[in-house]
PDBQT receptor file of N, H, CA, C and O in Angstrom, charges set to zero:
ATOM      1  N   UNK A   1       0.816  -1.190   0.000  1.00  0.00    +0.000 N 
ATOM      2  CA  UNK A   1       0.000   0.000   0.000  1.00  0.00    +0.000 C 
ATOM      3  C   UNK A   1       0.863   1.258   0.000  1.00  0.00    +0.000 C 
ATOM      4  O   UNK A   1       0.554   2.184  -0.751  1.00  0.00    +0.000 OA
ATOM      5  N   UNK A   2       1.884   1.342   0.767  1.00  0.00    +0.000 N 
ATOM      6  H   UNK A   2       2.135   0.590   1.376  1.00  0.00    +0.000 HD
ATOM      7  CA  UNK A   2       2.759   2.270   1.102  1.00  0.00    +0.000 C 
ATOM      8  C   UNK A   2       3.423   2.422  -0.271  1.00  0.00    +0.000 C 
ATOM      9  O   UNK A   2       3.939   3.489  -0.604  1.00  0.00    +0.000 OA
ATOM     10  N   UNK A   3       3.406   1.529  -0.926  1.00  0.00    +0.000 N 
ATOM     11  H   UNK A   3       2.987   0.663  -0.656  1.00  0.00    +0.000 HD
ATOM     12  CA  UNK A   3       4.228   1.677  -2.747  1.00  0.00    +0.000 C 
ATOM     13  C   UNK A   3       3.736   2.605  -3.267  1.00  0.00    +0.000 C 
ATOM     14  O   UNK A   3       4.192   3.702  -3.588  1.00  0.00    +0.000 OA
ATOM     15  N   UNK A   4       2.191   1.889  -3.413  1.00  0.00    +0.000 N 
ATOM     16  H   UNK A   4       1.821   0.997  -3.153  1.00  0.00    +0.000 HD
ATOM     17  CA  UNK A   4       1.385   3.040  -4.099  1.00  0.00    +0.000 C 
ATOM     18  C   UNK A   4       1.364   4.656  -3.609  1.00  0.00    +0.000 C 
ATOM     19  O   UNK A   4       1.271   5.583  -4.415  1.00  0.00    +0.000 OA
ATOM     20  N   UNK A   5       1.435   4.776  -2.615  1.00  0.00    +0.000 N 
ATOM     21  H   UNK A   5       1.511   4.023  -1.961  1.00  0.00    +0.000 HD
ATOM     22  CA  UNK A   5       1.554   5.900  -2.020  1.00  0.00    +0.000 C 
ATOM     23  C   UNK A   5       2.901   7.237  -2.428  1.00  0.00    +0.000 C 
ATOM     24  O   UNK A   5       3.072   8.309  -3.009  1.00  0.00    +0.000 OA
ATOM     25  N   UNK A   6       3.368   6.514  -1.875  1.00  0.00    +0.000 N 
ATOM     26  H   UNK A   6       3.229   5.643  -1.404  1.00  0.00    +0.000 HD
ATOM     27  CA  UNK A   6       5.140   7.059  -2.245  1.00  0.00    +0.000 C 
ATOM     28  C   UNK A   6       5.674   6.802  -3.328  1.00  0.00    +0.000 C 
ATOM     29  O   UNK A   6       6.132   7.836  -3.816  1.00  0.00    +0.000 OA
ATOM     30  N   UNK A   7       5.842   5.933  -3.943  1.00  0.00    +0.000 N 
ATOM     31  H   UNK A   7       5.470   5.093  -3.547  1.00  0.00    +0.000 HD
ATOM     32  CA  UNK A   7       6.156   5.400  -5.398  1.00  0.00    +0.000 C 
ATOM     33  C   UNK A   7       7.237   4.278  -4.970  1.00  0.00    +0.000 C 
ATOM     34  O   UNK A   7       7.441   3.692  -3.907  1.00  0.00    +0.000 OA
ATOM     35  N   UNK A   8       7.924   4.216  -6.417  1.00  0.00    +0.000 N 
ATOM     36  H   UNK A   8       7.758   4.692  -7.281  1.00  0.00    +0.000 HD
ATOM     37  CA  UNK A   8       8.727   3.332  -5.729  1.00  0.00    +0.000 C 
ATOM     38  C   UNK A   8      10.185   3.611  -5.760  1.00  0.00    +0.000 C 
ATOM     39  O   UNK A   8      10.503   4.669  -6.303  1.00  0.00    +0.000 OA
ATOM     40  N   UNK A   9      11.119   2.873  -5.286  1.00  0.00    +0.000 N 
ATOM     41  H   UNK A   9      10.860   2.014  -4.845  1.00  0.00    +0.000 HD
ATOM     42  CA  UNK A   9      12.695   3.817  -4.616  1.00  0.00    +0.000 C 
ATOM     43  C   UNK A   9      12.888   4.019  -6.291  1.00  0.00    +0.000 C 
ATOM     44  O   UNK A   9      12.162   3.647  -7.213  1.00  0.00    +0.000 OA
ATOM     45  N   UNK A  10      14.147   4.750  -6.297  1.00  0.00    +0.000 N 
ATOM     46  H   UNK A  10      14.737   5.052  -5.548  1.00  0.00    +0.000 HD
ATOM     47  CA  UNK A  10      14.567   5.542  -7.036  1.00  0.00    +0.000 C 
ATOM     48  C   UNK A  10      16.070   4.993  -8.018  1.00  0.00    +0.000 C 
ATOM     49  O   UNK A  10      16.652   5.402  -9.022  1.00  0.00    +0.000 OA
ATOM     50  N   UNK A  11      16.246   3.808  -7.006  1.00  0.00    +0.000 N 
ATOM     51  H   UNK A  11      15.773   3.475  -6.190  1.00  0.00    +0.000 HD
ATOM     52  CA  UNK A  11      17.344   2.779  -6.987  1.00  0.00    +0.000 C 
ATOM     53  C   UNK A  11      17.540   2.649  -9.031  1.00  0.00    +0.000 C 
ATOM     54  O   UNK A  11      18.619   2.642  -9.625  1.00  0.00    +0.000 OA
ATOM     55  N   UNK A  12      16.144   2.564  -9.676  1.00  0.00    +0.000 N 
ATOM     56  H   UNK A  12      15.267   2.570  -9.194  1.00  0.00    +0.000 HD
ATOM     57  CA  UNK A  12      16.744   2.021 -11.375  1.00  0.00    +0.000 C 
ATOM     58  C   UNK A  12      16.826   3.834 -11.861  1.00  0.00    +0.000 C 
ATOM     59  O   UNK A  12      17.575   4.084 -12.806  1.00  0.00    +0.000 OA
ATOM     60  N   UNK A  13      16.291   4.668 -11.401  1.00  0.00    +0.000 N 
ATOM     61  H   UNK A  13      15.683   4.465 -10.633  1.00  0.00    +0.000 HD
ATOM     62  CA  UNK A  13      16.569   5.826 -12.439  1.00  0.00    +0.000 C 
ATOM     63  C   UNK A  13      18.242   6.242 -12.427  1.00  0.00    +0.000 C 
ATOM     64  O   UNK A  13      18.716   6.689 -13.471  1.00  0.00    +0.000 OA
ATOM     65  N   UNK A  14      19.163   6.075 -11.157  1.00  0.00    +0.000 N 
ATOM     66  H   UNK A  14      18.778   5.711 -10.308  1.00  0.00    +0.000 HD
ATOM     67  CA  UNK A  14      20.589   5.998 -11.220  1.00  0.00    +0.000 C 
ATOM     68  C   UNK A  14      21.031   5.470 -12.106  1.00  0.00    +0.000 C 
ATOM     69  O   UNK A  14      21.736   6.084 -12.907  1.00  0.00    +0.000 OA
ATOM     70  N   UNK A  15      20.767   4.225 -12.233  1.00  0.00    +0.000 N 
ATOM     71  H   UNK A  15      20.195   3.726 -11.582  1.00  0.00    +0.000 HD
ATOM     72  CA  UNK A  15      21.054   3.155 -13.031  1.00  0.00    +0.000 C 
ATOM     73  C   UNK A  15      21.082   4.144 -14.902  1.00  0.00    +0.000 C 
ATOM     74  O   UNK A  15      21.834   4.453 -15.827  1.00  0.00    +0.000 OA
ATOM     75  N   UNK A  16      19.945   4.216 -14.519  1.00  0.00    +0.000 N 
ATOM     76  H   UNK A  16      19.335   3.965 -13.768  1.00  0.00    +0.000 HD
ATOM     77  CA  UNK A  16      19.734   4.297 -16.146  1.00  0.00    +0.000 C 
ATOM     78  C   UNK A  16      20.268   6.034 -16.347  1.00  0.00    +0.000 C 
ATOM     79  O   UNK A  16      20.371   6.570 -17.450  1.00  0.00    +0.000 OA
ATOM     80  N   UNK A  17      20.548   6.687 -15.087  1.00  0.00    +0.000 N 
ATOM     81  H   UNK A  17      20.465   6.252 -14.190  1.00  0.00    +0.000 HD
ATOM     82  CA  UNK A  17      21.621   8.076 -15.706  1.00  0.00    +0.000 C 
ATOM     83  C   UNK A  17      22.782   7.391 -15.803  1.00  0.00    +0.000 C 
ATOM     84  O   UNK A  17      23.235   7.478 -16.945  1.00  0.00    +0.000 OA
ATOM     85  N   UNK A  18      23.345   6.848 -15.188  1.00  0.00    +0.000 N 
ATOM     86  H   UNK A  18      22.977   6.777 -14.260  1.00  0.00    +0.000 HD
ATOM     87  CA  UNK A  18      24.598   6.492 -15.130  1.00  0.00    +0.000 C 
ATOM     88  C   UNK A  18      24.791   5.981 -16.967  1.00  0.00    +0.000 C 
ATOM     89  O   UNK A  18      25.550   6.663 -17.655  1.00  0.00    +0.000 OA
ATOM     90  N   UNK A  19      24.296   5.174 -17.399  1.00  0.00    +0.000 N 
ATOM     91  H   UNK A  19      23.679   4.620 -16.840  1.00  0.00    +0.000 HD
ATOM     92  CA  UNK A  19      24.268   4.459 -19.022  1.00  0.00    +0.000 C 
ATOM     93  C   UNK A  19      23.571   5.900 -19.246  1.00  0.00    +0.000 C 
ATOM     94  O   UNK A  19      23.169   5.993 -18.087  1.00  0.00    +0.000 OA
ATOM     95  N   UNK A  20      23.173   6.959 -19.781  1.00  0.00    +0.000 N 
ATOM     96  H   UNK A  20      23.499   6.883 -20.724  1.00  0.00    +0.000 HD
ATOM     97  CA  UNK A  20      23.083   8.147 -20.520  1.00  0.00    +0.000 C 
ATOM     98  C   UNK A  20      23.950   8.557 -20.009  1.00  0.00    +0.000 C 
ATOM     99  O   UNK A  20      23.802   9.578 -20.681  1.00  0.00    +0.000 OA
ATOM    100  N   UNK A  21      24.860   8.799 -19.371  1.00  0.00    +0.000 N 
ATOM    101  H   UNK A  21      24.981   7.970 -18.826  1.00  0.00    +0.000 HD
ATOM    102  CA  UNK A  21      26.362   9.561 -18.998  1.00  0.00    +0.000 C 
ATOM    103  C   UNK A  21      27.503   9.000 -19.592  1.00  0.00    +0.000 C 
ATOM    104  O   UNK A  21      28.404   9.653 -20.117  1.00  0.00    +0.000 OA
ATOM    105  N   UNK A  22      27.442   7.636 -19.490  1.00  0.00    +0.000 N 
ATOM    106  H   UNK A  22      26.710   7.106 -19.063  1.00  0.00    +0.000 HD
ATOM    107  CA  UNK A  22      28.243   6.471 -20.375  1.00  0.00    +0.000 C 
ATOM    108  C   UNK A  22      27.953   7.495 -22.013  1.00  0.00    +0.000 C 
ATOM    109  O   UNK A  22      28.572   8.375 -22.610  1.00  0.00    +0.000 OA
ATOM    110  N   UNK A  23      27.058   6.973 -22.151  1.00  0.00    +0.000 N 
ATOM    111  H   UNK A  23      26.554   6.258 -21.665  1.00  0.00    +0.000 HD
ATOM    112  CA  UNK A  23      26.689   7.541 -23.999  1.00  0.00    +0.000 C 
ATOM    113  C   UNK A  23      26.528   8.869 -24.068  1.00  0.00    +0.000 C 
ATOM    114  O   UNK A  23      26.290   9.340 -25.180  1.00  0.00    +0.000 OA
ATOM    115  N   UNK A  24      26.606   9.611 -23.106  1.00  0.00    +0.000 N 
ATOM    116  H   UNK A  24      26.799   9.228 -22.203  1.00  0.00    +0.000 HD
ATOM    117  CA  UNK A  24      27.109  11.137 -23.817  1.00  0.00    +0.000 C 
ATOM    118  C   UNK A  24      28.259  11.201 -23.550  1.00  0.00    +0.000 C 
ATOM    119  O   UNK A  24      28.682  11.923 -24.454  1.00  0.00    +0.000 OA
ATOM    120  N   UNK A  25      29.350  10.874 -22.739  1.00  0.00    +0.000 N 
ATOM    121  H   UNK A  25      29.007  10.288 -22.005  1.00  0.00    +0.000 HD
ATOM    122  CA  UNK A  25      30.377  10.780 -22.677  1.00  0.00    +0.000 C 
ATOM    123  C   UNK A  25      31.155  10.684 -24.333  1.00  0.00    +0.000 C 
ATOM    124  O   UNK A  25      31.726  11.540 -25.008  1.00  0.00    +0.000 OA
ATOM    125  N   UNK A  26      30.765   8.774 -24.646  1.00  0.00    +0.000 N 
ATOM    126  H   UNK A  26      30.301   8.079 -24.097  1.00  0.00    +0.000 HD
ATOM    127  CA  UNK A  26      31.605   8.237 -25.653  1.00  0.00    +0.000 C 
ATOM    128  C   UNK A  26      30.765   8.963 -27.183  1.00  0.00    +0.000 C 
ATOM    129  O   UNK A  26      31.195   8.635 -28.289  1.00  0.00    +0.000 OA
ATOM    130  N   UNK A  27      29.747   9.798 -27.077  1.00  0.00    +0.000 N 
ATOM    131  H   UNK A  27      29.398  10.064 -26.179  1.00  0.00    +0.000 HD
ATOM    132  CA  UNK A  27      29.179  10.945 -28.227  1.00  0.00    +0.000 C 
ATOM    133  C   UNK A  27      29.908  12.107 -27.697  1.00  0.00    +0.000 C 
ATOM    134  O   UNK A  27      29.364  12.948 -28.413  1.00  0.00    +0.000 OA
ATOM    135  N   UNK A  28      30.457  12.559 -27.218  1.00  0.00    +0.000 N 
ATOM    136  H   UNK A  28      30.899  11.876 -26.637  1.00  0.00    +0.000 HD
ATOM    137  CA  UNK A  28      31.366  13.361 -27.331  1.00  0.00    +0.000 C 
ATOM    138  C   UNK A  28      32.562  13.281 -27.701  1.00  0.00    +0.000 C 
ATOM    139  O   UNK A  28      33.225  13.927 -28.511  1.00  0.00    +0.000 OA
ATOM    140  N   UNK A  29      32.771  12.472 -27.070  1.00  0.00    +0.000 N 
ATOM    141  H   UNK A  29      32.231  11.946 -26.412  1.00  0.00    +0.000 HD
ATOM    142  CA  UNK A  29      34.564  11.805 -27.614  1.00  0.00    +0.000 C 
ATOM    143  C   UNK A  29      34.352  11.288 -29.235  1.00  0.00    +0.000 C 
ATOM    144  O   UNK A  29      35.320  11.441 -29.980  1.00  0.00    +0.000 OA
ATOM    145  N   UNK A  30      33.490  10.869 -29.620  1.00  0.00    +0.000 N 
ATOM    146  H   UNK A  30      32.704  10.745 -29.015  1.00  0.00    +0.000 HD
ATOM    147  CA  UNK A  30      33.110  11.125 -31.295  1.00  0.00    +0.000 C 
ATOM    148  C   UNK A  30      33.416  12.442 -31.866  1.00  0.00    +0.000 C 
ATOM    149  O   UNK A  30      34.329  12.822 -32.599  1.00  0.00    +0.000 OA
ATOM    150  N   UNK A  31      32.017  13.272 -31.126  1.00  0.00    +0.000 N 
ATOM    151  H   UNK A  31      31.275  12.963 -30.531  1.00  0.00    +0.000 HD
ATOM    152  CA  UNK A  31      32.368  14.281 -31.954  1.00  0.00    +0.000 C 
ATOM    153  C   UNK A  31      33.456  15.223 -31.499  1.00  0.00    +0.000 C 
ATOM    154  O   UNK A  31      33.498  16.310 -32.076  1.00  0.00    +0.000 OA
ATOM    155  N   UNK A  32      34.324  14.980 -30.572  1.00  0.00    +0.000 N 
ATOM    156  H   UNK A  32      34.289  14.098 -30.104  1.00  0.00    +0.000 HD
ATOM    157  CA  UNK A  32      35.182  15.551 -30.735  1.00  0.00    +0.000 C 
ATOM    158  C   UNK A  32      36.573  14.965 -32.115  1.00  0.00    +0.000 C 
ATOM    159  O   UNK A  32      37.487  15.667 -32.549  1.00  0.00    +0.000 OA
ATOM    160  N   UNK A  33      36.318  13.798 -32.419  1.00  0.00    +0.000 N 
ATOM    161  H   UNK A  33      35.576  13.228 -32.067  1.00  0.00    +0.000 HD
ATOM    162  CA  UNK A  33      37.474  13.176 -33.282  1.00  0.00    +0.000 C 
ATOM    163  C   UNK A  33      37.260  13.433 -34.429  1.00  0.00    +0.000 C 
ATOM    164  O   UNK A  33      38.124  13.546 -35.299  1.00  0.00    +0.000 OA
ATOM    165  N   UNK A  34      35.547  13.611 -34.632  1.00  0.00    +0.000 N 
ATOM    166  H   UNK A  34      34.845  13.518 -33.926  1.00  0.00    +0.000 HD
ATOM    167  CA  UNK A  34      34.934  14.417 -35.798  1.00  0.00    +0.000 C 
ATOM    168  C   UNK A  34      35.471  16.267 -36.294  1.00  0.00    +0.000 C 
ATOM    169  O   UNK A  34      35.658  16.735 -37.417  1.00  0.00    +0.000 OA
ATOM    170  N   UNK A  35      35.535  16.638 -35.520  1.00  0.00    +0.000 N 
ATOM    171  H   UNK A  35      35.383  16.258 -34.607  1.00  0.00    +0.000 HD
ATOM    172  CA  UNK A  35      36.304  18.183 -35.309  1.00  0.00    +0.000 C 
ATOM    173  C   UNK A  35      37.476  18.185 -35.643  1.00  0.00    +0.000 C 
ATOM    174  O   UNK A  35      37.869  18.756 -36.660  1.00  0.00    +0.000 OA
ATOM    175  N   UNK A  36      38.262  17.516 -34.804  1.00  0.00    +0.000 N 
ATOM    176  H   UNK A  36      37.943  17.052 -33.977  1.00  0.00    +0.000 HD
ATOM    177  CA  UNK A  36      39.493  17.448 -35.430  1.00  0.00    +0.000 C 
ATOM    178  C   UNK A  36      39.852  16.976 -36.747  1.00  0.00    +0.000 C 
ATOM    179  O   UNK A  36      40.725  17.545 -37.403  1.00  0.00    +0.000 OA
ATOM    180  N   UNK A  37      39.078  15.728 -37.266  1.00  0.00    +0.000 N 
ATOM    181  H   UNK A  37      38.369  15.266 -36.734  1.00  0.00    +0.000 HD
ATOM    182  CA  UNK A  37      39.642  15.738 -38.424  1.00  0.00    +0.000 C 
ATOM    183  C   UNK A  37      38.800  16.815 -39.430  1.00  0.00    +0.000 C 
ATOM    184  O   UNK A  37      39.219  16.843 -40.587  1.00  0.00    +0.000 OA
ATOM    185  N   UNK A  38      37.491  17.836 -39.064  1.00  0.00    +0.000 N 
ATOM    186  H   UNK A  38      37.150  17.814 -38.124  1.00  0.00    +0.000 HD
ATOM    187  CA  UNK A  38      37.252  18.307 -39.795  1.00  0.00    +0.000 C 
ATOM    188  C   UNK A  38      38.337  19.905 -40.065  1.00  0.00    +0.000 C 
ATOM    189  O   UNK A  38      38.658  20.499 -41.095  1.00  0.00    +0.000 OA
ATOM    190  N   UNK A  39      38.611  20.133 -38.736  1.00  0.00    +0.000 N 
ATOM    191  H   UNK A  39      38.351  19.651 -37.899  1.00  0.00    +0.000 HD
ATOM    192  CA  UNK A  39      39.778  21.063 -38.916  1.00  0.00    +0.000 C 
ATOM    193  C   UNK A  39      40.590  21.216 -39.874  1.00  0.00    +0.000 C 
ATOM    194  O   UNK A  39      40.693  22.023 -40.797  1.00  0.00    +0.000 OA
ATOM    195  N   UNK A  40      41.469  19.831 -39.333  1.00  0.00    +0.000 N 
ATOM    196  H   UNK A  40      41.385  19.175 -38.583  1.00  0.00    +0.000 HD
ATOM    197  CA  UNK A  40      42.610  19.393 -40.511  1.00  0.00    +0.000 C 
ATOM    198  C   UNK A  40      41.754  19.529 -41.986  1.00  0.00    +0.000 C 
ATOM    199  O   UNK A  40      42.189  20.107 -42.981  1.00  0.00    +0.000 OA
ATOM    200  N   UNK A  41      41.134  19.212 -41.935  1.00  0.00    +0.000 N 
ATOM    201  H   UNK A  41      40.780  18.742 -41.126  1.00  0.00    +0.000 HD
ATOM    202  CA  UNK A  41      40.557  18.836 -43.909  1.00  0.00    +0.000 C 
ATOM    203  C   UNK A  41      40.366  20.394 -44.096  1.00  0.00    +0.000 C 
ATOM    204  O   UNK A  41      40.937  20.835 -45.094  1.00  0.00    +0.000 OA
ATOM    205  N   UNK A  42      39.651  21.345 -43.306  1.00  0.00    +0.000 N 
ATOM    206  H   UNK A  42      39.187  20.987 -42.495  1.00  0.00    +0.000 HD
ATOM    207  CA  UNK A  42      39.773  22.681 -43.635  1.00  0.00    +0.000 C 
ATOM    208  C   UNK A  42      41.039  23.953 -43.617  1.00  0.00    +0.000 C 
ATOM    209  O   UNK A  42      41.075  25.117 -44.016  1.00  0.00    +0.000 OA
ATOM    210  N   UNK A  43      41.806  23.230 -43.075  1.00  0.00    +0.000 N 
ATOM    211  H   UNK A  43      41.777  22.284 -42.751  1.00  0.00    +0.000 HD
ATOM    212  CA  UNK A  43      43.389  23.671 -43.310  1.00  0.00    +0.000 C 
ATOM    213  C   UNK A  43      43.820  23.464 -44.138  1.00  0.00    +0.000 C 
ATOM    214  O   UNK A  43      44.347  24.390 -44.753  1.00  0.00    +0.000 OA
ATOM    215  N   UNK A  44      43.862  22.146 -44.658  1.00  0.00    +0.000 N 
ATOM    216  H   UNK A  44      43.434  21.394 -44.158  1.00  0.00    +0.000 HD
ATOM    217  CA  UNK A  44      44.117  21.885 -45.743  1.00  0.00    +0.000 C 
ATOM    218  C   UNK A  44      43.637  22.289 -47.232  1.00  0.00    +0.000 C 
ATOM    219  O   UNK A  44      44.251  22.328 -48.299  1.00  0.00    +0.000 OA
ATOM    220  N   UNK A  45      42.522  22.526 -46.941  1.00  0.00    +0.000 N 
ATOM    221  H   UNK A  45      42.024  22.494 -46.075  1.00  0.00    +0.000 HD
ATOM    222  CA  UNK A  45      41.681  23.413 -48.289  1.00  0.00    +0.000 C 
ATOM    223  C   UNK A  45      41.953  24.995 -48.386  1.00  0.00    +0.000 C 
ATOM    224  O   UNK A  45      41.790  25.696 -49.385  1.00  0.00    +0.000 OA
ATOM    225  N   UNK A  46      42.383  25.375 -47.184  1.00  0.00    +0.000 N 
ATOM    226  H   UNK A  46      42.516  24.805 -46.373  1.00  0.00    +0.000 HD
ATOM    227  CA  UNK A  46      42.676  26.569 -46.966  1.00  0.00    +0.000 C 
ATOM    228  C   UNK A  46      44.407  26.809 -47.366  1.00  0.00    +0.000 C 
ATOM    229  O   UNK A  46      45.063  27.791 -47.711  1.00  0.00    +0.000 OA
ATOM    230  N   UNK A  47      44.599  25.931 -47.214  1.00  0.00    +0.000 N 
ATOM    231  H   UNK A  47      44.066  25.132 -46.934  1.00  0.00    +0.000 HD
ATOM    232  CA  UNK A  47      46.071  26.059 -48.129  1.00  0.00    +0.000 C 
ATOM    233  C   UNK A  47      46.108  26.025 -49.640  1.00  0.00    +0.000 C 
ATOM    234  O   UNK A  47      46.736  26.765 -50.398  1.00  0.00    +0.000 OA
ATOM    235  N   UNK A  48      45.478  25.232 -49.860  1.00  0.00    +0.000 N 
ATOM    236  H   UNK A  48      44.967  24.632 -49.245  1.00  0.00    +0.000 HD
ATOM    237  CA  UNK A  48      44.994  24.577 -51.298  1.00  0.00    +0.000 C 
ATOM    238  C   UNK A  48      44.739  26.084 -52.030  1.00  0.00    +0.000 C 
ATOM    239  O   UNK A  48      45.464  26.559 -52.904  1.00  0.00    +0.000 OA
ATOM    240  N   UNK A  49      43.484  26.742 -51.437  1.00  0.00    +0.000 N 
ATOM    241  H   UNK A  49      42.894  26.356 -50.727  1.00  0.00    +0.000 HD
ATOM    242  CA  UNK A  49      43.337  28.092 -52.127  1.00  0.00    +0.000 C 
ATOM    243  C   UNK A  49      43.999  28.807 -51.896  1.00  0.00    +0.000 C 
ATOM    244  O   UNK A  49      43.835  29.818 -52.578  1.00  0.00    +0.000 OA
ATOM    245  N   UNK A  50      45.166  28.885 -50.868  1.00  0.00    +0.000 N 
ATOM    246  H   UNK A  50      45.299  28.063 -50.314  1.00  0.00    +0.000 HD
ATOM    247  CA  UNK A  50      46.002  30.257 -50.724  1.00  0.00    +0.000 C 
ATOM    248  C   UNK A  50      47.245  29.927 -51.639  1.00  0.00    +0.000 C 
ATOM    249  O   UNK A  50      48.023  30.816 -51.985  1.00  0.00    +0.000 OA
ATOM    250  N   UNK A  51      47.383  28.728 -51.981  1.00  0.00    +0.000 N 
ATOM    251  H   UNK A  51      46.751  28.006 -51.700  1.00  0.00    +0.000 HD
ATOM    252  CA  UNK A  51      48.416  28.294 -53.551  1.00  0.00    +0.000 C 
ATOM    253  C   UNK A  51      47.488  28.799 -54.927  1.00  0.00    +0.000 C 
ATOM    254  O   UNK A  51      47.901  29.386 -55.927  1.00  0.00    +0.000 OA
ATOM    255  N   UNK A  52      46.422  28.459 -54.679  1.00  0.00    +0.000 N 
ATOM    256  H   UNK A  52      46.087  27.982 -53.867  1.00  0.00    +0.000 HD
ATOM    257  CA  UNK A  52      46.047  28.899 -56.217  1.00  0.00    +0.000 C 
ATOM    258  C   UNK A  52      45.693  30.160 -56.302  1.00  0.00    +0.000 C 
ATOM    259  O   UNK A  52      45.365  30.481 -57.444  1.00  0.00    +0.000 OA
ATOM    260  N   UNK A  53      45.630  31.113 -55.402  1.00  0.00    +0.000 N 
ATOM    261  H   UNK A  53      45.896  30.852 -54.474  1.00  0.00    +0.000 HD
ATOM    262  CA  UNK A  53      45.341  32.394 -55.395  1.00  0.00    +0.000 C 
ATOM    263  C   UNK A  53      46.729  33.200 -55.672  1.00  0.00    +0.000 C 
ATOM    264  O   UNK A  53      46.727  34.263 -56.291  1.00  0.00    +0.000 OA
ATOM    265  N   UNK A  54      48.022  32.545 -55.112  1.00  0.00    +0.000 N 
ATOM    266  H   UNK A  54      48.024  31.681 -54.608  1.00  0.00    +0.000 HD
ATOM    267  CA  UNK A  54      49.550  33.000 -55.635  1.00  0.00    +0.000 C 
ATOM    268  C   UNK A  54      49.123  32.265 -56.924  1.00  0.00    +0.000 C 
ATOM    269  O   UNK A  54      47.894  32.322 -56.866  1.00  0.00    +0.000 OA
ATOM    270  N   UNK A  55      49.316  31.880 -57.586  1.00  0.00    +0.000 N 
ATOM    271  H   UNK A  55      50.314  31.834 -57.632  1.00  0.00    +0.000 HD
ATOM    272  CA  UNK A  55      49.209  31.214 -58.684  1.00  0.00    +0.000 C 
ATOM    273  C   UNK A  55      48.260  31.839 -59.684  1.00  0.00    +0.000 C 
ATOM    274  O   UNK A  55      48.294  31.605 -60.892  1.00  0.00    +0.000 OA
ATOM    275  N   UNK A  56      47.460  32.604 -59.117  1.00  0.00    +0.000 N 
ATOM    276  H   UNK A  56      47.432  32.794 -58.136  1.00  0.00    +0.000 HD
ATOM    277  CA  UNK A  56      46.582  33.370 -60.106  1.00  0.00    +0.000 C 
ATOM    278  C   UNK A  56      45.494  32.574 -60.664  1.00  0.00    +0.000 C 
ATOM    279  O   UNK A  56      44.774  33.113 -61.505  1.00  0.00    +0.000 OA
ATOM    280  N   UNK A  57      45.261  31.305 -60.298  1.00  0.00    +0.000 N 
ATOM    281  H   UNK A  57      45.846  30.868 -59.615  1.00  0.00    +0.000 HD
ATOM    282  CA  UNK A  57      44.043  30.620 -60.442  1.00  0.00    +0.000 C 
ATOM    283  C   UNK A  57      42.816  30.567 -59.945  1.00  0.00    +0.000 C 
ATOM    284  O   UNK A  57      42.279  29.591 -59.419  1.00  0.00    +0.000 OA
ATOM    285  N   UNK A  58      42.353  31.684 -60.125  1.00  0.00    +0.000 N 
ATOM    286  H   UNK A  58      42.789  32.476 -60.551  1.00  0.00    +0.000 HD
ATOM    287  CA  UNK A  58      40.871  31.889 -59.360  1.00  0.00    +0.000 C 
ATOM    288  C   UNK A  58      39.786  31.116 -59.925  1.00  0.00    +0.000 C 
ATOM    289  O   UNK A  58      38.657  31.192 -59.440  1.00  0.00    +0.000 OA
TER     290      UNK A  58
């Protein structure tokens, strides 16, 4: 009776932050590896046009 009343303990919602902390954790650490290599690829393009712009290839 007292269940119904109060509800019940709280003991599985830990549980189940703890695994959404897990997976935003290892989605971050994604998109952070995502960034970096998007950096690099935009450095690299950014070089790319600052050669063809000496170069007179617009």
């Amino acid at each position: 009776m007292f269940n119904r009343l109060f509800g019940k303990p709280k003991e599985q919602a830990n549980a189940g932050a703890l695994a959404t902390l897990d997976k935003l954790n290892e989605t971050l650490d994604m998109l952070e590896k995502k960034e970096k290599v998007l950096e690099k690829k935009a450095g690299a393009e950014l070089e790319r046009a600052k050669e063809f712009s000496k170069a007179k290839n617009k």
